[in-house]
PDB file of N, CA, C and O in Angstrom:
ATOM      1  N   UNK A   1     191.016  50.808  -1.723  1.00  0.00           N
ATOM      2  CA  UNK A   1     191.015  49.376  -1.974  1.00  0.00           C
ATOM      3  C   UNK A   1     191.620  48.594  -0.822  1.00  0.00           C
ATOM      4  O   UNK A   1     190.906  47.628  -0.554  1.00  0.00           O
ATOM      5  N   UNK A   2     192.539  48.671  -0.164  1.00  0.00           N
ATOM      6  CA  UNK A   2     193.215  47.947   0.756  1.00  0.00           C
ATOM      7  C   UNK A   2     192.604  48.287   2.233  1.00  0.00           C
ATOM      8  O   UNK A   2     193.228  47.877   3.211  1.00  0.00           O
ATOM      9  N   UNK A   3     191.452  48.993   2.407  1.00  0.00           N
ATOM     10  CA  UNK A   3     190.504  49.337   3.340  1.00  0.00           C
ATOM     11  C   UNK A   3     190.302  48.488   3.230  1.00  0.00           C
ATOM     12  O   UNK A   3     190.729  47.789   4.149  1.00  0.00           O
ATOM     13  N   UNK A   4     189.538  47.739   2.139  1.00  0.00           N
ATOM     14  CA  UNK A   4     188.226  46.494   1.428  1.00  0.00           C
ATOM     15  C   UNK A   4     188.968  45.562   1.608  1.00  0.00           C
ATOM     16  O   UNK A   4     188.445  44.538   2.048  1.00  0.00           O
ATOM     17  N   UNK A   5     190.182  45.558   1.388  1.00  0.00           N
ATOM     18  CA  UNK A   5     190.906  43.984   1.737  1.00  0.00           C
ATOM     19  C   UNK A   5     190.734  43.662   3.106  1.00  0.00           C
ATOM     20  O   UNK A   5     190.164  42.658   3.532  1.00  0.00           O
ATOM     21  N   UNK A   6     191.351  44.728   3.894  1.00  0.00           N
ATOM     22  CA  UNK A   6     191.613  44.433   5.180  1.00  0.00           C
ATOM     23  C   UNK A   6     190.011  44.172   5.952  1.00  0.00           C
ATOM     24  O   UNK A   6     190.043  43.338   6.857  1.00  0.00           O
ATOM     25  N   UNK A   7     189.316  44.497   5.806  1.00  0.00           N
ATOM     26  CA  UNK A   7     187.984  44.146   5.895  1.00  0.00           C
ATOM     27  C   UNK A   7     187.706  42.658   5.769  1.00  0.00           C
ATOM     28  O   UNK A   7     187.446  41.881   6.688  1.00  0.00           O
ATOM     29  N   UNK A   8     187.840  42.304   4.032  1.00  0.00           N
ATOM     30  CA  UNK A   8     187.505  41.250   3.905  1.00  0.00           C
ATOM     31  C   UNK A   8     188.384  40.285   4.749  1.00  0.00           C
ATOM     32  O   UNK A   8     187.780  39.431   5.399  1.00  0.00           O
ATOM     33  N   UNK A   9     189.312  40.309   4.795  1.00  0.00           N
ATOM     34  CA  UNK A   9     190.409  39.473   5.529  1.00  0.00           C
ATOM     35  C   UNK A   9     189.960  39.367   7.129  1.00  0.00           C
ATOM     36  O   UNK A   9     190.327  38.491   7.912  1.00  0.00           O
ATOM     37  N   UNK A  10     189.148  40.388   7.391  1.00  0.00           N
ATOM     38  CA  UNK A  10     189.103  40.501   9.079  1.00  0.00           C
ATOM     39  C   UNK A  10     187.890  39.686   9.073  1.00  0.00           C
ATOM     40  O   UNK A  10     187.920  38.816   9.943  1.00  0.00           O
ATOM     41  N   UNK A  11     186.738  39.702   8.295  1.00  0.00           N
ATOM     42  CA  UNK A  11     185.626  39.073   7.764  1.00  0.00           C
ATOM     43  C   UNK A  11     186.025  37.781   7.750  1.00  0.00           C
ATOM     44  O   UNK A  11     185.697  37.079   8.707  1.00  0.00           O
ATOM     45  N   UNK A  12     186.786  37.230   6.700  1.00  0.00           N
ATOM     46  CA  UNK A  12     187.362  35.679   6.561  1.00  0.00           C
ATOM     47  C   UNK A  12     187.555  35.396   7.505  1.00  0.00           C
ATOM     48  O   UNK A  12     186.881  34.453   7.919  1.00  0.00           O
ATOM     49  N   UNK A  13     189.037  36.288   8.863  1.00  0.00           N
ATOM     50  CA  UNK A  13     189.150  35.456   9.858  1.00  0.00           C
ATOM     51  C   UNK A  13     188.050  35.339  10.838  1.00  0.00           C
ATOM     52  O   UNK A  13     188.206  34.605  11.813  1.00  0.00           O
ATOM     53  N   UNK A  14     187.215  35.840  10.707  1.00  0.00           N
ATOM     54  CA  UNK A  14     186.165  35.686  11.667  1.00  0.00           C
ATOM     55  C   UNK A  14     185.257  35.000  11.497  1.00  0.00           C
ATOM     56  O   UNK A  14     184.381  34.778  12.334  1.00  0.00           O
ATOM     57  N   UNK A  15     185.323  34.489  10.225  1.00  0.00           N
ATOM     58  CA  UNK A  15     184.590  33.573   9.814  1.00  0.00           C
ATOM     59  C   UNK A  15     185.264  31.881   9.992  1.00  0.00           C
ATOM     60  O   UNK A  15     184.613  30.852  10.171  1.00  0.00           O
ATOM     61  N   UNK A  16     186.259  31.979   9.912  1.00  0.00           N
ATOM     62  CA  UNK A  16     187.325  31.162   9.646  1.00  0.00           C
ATOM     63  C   UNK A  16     186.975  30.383  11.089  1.00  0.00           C
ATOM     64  O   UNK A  16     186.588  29.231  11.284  1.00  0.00           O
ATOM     65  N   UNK A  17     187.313  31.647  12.165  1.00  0.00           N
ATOM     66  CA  UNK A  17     187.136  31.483  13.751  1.00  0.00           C
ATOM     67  C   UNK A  17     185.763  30.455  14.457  1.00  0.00           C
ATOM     68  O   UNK A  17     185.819  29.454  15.172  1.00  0.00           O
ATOM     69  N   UNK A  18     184.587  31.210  13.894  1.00  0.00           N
ATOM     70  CA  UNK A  18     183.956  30.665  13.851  1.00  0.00           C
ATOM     71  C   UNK A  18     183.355  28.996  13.239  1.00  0.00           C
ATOM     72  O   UNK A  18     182.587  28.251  13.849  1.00  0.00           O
ATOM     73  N   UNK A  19     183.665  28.876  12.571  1.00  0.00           N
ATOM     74  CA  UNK A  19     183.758  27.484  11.448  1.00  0.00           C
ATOM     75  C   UNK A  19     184.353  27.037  12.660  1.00  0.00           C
ATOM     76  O   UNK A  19     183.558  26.534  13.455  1.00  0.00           O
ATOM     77  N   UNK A  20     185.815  27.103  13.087  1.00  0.00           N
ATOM     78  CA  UNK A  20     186.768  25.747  13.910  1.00  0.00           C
ATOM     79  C   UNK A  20     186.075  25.893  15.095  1.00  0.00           C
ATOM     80  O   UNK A  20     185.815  24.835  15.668  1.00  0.00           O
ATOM     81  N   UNK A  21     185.618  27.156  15.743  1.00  0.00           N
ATOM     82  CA  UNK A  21     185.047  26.664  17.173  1.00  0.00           C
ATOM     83  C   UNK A  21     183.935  25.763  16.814  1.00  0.00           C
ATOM     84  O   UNK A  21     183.766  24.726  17.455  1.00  0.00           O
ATOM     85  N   UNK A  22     183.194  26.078  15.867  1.00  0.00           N
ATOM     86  CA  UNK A  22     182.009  25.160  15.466  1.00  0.00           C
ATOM     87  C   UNK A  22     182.385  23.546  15.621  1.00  0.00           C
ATOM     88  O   UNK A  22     181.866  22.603  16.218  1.00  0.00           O
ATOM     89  N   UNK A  23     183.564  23.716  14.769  1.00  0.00           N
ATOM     90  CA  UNK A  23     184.401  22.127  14.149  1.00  0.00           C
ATOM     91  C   UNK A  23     184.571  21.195  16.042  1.00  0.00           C
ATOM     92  O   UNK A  23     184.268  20.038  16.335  1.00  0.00           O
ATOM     93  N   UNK A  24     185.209  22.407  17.018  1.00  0.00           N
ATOM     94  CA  UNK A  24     185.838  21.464  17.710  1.00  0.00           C
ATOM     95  C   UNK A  24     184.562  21.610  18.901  1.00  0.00           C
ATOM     96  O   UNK A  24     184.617  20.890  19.898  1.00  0.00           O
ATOM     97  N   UNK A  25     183.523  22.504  18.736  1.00  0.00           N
ATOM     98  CA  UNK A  25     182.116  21.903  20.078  1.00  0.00           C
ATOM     99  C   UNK A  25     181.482  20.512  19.416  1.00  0.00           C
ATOM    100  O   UNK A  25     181.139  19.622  20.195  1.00  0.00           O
ATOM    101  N   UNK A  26     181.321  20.316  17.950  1.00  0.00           N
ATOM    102  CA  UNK A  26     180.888  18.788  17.259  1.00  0.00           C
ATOM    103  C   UNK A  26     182.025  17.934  18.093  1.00  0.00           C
ATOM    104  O   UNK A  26     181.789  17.048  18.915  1.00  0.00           O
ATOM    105  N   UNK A  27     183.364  18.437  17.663  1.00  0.00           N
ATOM    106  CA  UNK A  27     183.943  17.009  17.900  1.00  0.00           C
ATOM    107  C   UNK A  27     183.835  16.364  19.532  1.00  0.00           C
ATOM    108  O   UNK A  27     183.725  15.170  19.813  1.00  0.00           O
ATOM    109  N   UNK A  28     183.904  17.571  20.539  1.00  0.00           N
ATOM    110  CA  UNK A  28     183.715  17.675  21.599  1.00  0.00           C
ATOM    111  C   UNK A  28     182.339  16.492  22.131  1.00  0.00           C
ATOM    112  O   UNK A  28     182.315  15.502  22.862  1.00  0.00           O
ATOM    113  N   UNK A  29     181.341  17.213  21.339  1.00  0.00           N
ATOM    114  CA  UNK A  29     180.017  16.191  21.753  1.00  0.00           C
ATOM    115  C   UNK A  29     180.175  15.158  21.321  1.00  0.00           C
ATOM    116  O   UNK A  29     179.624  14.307  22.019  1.00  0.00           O
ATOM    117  N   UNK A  30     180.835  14.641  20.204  1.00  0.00           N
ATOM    118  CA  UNK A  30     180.964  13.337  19.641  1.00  0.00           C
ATOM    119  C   UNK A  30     181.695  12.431  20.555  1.00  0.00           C
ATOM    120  O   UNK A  30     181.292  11.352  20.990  1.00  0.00           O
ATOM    121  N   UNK A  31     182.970  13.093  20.816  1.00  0.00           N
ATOM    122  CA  UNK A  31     184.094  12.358  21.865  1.00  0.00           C
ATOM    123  C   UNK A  31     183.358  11.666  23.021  1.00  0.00           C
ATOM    124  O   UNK A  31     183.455  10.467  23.284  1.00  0.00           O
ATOM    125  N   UNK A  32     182.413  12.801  23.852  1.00  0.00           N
ATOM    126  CA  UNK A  32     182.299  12.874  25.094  1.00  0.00           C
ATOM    127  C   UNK A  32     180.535  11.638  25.129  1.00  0.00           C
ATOM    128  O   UNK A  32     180.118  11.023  26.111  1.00  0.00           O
ATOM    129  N   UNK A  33     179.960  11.672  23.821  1.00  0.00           N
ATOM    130  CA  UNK A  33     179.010  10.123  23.354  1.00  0.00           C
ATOM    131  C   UNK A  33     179.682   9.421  23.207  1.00  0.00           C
ATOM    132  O   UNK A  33     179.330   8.530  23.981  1.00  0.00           O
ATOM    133  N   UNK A  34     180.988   8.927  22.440  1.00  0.00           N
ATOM    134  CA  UNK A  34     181.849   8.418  22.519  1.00  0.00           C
ATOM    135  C   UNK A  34     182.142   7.639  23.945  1.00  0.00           C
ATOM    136  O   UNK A  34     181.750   6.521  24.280  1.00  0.00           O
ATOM    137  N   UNK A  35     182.884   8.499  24.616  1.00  0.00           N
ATOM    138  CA  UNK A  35     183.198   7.952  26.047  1.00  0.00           C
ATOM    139  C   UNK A  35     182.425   7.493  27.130  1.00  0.00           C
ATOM    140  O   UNK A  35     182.593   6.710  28.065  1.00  0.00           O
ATOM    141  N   UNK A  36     180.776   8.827  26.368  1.00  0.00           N
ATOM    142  CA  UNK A  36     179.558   7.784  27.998  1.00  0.00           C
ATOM    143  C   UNK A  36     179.311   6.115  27.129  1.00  0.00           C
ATOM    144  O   UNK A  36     179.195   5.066  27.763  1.00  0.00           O
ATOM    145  N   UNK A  37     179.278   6.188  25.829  1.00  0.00           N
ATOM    146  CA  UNK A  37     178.964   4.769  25.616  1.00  0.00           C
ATOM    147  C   UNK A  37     179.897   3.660  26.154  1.00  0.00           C
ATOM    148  O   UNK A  37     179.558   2.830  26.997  1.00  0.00           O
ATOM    149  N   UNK A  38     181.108   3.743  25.569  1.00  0.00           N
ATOM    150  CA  UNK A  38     181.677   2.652  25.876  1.00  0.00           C
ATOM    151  C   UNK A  38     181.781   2.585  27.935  1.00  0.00           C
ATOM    152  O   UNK A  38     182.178   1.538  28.447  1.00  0.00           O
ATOM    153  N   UNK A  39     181.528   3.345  28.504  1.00  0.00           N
ATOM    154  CA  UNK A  39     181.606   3.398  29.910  1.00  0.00           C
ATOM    155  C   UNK A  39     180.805   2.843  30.356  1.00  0.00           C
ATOM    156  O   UNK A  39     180.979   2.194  31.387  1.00  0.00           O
ATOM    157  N   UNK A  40     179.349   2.928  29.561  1.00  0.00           N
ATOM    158  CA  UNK A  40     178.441   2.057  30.087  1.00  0.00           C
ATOM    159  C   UNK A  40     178.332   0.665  29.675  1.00  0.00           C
ATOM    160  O   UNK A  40     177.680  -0.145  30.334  1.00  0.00           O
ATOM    161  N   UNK A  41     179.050   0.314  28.433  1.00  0.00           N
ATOM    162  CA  UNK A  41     179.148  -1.219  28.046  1.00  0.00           C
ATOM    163  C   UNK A  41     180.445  -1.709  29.144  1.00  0.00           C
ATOM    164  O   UNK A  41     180.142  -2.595  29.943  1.00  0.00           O
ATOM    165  N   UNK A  42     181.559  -1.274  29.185  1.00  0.00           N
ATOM    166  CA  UNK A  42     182.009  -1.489  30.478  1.00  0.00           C
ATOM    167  C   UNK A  42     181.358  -1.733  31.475  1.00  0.00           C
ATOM    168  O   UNK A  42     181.447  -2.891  31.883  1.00  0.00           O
ATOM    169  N   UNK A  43     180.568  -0.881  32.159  1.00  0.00           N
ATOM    170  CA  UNK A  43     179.591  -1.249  33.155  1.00  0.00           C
ATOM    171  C   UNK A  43     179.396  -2.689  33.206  1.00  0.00           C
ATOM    172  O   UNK A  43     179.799  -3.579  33.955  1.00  0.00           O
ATOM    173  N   UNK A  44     178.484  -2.631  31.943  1.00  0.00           N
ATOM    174  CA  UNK A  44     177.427  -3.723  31.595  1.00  0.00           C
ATOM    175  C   UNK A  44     178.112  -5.214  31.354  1.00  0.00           C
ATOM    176  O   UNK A  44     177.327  -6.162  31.373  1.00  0.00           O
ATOM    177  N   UNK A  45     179.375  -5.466  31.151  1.00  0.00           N
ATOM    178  CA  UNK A  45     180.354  -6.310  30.755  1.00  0.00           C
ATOM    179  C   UNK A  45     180.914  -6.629  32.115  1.00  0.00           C
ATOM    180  O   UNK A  45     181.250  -7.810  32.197  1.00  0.00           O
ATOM    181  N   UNK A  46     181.153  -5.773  33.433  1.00  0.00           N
ATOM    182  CA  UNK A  46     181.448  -6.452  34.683  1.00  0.00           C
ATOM    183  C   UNK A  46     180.590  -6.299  35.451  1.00  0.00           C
ATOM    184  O   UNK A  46     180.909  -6.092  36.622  1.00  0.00           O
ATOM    185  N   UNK A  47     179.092  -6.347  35.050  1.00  0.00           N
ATOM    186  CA  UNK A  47     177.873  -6.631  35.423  1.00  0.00           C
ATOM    187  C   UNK A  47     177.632  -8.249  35.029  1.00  0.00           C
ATOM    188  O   UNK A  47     177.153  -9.020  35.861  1.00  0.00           O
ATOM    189  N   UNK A  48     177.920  -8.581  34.001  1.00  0.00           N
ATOM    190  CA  UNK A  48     177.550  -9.838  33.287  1.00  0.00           C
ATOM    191  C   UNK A  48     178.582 -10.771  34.011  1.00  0.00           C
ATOM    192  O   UNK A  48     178.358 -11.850  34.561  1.00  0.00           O
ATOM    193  N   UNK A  49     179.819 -10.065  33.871  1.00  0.00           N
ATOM    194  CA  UNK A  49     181.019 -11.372  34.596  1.00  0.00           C
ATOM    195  C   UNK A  49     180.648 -11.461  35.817  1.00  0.00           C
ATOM    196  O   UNK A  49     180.598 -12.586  36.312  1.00  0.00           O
ATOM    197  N   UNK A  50     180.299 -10.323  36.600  1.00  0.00           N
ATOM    198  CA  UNK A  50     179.360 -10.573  37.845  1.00  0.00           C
ATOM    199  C   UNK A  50     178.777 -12.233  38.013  1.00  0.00           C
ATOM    200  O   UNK A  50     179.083 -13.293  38.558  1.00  0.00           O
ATOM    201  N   UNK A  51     177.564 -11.534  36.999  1.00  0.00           N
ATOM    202  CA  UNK A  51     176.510 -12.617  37.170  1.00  0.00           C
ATOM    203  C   UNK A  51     177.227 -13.598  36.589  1.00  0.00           C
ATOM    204  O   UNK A  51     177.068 -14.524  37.384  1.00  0.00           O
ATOM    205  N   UNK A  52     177.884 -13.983  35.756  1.00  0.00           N
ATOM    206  CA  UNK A  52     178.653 -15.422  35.681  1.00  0.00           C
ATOM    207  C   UNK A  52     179.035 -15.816  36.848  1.00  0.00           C
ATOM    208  O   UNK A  52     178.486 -16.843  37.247  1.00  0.00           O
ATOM    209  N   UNK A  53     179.944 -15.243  37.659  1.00  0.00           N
ATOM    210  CA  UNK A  53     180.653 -15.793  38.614  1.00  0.00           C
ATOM    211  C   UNK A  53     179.679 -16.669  39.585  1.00  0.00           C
ATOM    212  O   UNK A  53     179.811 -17.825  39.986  1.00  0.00           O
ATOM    213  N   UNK A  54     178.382 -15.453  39.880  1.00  0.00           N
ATOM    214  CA  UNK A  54     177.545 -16.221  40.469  1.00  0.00           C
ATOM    215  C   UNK A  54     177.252 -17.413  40.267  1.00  0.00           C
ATOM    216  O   UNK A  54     177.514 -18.407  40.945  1.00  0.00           O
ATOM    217  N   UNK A  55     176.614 -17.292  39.168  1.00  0.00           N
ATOM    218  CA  UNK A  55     176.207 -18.662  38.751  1.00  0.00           C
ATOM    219  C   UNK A  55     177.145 -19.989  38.678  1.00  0.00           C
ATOM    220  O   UNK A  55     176.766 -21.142  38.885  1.00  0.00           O
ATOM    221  N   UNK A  56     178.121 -19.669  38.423  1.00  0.00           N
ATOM    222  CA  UNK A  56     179.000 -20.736  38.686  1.00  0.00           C
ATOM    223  C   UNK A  56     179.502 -21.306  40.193  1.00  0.00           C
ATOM    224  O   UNK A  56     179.911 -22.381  40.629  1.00  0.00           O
ATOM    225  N   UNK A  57     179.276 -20.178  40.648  1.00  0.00           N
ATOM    226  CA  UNK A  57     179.257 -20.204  41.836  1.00  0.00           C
ATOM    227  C   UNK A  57     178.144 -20.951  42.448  1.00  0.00           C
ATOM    228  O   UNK A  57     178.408 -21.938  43.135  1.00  0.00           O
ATOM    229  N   UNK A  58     176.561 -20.466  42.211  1.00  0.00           N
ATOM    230  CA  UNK A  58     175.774 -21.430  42.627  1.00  0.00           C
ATOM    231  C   UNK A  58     175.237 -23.218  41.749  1.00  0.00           C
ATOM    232  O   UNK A  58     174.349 -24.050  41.934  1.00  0.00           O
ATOM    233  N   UNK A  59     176.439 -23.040  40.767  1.00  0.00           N
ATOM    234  CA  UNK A  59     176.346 -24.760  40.229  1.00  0.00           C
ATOM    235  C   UNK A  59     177.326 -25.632  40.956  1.00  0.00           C
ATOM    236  O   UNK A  59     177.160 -26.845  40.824  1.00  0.00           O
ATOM    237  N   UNK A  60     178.450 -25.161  41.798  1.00  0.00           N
ATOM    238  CA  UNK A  60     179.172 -25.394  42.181  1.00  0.00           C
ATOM    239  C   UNK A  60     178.983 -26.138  43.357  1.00  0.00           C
ATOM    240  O   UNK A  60     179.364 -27.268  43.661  1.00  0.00           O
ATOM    241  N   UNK A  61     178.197 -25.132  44.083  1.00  0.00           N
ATOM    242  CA  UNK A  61     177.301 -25.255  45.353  1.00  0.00           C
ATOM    243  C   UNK A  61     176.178 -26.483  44.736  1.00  0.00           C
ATOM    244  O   UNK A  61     175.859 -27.370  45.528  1.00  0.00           O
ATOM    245  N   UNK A  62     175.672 -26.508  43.511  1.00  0.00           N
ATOM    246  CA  UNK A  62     174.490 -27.156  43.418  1.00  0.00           C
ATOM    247  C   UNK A  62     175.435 -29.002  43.502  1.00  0.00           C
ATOM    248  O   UNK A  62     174.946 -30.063  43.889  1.00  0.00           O
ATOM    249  N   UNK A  63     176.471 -28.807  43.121  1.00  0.00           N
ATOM    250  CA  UNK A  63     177.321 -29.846  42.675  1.00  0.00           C
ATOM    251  C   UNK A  63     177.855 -30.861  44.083  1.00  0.00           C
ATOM    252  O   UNK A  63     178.031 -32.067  44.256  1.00  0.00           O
ATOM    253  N   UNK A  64     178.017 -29.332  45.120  1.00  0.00           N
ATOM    254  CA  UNK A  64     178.854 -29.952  46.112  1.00  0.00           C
ATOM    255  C   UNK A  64     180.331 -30.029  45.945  1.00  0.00           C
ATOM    256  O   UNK A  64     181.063 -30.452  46.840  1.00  0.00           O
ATOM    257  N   UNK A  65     180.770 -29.606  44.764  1.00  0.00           N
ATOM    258  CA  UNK A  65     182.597 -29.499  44.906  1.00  0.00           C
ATOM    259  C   UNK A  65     182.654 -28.003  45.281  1.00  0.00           C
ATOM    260  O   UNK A  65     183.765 -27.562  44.984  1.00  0.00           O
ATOM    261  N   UNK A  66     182.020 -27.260  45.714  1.00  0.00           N
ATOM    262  CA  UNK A  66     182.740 -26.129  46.540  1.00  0.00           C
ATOM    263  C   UNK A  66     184.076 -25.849  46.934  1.00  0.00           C
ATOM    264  O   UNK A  66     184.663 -24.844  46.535  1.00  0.00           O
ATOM    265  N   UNK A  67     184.571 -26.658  47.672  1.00  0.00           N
ATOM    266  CA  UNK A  67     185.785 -26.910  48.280  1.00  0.00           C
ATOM    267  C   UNK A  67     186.472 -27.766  47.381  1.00  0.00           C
ATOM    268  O   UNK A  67     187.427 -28.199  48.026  1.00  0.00           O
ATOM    269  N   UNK A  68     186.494 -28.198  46.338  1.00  0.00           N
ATOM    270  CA  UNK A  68     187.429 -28.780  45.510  1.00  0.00           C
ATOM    271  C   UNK A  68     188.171 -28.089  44.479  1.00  0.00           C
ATOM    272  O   UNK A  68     187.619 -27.164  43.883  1.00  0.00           O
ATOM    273  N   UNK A  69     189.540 -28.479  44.155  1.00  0.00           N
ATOM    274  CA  UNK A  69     189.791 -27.711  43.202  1.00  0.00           C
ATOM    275  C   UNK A  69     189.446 -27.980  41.509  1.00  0.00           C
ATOM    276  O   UNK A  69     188.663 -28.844  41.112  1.00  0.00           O
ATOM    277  N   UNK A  70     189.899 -27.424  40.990  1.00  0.00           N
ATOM    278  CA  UNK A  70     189.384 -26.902  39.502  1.00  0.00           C
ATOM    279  C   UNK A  70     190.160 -28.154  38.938  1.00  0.00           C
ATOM    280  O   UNK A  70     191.130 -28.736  39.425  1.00  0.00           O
ATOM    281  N   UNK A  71     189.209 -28.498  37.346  1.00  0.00           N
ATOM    282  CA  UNK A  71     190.468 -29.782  36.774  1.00  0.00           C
ATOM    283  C   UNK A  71     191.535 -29.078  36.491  1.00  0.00           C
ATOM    284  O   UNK A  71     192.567 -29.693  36.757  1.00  0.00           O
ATOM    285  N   UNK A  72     191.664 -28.235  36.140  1.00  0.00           N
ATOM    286  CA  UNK A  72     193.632 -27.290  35.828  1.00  0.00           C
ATOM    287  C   UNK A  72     193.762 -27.462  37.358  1.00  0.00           C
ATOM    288  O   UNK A  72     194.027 -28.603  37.737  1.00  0.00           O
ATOM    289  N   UNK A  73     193.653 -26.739  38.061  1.00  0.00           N
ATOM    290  CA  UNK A  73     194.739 -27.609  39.106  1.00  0.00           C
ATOM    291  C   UNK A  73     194.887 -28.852  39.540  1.00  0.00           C
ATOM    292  O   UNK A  73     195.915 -29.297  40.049  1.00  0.00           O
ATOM    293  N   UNK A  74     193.776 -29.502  39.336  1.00  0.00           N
ATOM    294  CA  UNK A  74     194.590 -31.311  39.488  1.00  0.00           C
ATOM    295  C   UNK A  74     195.129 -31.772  38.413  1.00  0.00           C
ATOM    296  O   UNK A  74     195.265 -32.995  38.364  1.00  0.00           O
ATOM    297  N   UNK A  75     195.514 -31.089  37.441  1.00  0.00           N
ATOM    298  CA  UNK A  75     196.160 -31.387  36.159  1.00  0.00           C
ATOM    299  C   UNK A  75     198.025 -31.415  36.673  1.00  0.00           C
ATOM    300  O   UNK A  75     198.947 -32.227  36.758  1.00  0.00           O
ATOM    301  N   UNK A  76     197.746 -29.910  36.915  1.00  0.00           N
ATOM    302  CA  UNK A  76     198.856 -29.123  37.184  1.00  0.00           C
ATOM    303  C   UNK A  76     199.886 -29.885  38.217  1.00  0.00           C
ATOM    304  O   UNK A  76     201.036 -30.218  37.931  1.00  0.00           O
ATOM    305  N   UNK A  77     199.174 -30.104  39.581  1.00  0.00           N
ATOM    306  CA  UNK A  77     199.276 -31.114  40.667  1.00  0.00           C
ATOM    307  C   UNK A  77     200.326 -32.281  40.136  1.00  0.00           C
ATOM    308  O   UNK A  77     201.492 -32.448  40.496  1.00  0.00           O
ATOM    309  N   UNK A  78     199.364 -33.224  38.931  1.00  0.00           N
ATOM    310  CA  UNK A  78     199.740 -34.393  38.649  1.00  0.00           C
ATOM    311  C   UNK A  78     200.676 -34.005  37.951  1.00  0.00           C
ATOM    312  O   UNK A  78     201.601 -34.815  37.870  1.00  0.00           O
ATOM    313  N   UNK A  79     200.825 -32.837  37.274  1.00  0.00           N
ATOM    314  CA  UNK A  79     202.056 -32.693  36.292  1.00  0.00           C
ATOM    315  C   UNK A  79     203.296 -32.563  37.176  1.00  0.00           C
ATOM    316  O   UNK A  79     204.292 -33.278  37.058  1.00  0.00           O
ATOM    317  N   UNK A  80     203.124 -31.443  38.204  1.00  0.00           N
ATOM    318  CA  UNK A  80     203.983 -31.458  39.624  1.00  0.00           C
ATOM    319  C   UNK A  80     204.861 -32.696  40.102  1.00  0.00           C
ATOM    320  O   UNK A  80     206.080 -32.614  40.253  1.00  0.00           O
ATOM    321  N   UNK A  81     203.995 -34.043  40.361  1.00  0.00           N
ATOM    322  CA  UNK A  81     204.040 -34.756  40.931  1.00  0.00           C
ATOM    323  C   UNK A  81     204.977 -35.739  39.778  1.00  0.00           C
ATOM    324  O   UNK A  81     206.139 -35.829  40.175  1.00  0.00           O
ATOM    325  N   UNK A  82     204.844 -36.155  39.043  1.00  0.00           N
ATOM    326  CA  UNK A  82     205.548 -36.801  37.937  1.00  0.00           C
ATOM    327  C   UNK A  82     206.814 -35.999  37.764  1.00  0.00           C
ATOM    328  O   UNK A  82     207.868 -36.634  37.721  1.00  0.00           O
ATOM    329  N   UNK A  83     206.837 -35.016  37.685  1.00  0.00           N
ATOM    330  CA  UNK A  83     208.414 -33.975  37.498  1.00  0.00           C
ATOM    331  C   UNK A  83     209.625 -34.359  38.709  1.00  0.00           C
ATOM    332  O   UNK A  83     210.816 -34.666  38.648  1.00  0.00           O
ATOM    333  N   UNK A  84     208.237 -34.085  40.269  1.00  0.00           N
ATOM    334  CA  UNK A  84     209.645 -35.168  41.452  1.00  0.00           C
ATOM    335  C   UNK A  84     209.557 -35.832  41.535  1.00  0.00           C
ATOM    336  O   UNK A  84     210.018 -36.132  42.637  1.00  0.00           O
ATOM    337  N   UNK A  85     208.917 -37.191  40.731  1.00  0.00           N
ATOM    338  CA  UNK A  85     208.988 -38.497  40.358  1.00  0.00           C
ATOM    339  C   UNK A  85     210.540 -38.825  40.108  1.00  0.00           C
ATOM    340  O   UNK A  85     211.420 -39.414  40.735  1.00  0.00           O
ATOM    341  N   UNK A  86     210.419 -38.013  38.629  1.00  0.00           N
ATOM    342  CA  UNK A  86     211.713 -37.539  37.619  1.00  0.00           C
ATOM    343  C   UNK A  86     212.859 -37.825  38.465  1.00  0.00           C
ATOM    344  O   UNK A  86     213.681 -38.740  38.519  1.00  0.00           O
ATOM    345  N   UNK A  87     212.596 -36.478  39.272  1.00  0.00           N
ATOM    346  CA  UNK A  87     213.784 -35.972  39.832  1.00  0.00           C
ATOM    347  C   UNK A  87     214.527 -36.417  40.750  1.00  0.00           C
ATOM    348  O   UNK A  87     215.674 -36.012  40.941  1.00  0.00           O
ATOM    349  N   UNK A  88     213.599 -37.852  41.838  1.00  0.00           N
ATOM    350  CA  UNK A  88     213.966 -38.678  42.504  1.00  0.00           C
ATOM    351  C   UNK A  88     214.554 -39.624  41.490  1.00  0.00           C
ATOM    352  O   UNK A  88     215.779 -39.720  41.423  1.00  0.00           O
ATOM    353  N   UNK A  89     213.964 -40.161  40.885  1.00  0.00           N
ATOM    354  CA  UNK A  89     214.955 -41.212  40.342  1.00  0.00           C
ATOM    355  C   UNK A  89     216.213 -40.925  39.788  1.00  0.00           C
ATOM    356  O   UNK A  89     216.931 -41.838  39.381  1.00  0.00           O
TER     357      UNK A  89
END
């Protein structure tokens, strides 16, 4: 009888063995779809800010303020400027 155990037991673990390598080549392929996807929406996301920049870039140009700054910094500027207003008086 304890032949038959030890058998079955060597059976189980080998079965057992099998099952988790199984468990962790799935999780493996899952992870690694996992990681090409989001790598390529990354991609694709400073592909797009790319092409924003451009474009703003060529309305900018279409505009002629190229060389001007942004309204936050003439905000900022004027906020600047009123503070050593302040500070002179």
């Amino acid at each position: 009888m304890d032949g038959q155990n030890s058998d079955d037991s060597k059976q189980s673990t080998a079965d057992m063995t099998v099952f988790v390598q199984n468990l962790l080549q799935q999780m493996q392929s899952r992870f690694q779809t996992m990681s090409d996807s989001i790598i390529t929406k990354i991609d694709d996301m400073g592909n797009r800010i790319n092409e924003l920049e451009q474009s703003i870039n060529d309305l900018k140009a279409e505009m002629g303020v190229e060389g001007t700054s942004s309204p936050l910094d003439r905000s900022k500027q004027k906020s600047d400027e009123a503070k050593q207003d302040e500070g002179s008086a």
